[in-house]
C-alpha positions in Angstrom: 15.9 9.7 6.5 18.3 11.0 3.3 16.4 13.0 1.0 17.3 9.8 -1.8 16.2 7.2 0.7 13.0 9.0 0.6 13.1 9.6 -3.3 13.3 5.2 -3.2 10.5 4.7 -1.0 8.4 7.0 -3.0 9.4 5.5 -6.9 8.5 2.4 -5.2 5.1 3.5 -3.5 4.4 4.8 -6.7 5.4 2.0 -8.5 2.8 0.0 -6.2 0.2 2.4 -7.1 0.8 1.8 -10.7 0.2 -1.5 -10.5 -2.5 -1.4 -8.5 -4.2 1.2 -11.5 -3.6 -1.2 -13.7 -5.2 -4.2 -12.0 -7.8 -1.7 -11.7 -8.0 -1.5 -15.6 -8.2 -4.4 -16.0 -10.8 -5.4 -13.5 -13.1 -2.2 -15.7 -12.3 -4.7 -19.1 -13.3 -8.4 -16.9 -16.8 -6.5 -16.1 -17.2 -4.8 -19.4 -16.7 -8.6 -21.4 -19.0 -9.9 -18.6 -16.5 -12.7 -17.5 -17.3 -14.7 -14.2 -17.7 -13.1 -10.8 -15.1 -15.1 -8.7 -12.3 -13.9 -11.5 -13.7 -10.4 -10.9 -13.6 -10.7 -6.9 -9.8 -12.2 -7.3 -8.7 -9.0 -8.9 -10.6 -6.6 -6.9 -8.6 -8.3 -3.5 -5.7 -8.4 -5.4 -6.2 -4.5 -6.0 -6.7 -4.1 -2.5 -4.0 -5.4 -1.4 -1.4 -3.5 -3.3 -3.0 -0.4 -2.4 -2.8 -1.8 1.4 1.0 -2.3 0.9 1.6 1.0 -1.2 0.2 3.0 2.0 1.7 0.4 4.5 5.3 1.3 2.7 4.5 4.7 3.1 3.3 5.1 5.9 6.1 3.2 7.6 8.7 5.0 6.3 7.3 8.7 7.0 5.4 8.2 10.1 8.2 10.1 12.0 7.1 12.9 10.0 3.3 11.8 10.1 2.6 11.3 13.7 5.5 12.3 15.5 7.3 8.9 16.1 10.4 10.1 17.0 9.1 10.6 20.3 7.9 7.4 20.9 9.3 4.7 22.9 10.5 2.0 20.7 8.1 -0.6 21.5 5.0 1.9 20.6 7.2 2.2 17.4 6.9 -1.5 16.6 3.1 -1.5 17.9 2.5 1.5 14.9 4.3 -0.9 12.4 2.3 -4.0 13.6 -0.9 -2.3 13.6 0.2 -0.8 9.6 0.9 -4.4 8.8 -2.5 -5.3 9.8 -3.9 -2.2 7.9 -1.9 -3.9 4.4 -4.4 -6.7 4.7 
């Protein structure tokens, strides 16, 4: 991977992570003001979420140099992505 490939997938890893401290924010104002539980819950999985993509994105795109993957056969490749998908959820 280019070093400015890299540099994109971590501005937009980041970026996900920004959002996600901002839903987080926002989630401290909903319980502060007391509003309803279910809006509170919505926010909180929304939160979730976008941290579960932010390390999905980066895991994905460094595992070669996180566990190795350039040694692995292609489908165990596609097995690590499909089990990073399911990790996103």
């Amino acid at each position: 991977m280019s070093k400015h490939s890299q540099q994109t997938i971590n501005e937009q890893v980041i970026r996900r992570i920004n959002n996600v401290n901002g839903q987080l924010s926002g989630i401290v104002r909903m319980i502060e003001r007391g509003d309803d539980c279910v809006s509170v819950l919505v926010q909180f999985k929304a939160a979730k979420s976008g941290i579960g993509r932010a390390l999905s994105l980066f895991l994905k795109e460094n595992m070669k140099q996180c566990v190795g993957a350039e040694k692995m056969s292609e489908k165990k490749e596609k097995d690590l992505e499909k089990m990073l998908d399911e990790l996103a959820k």
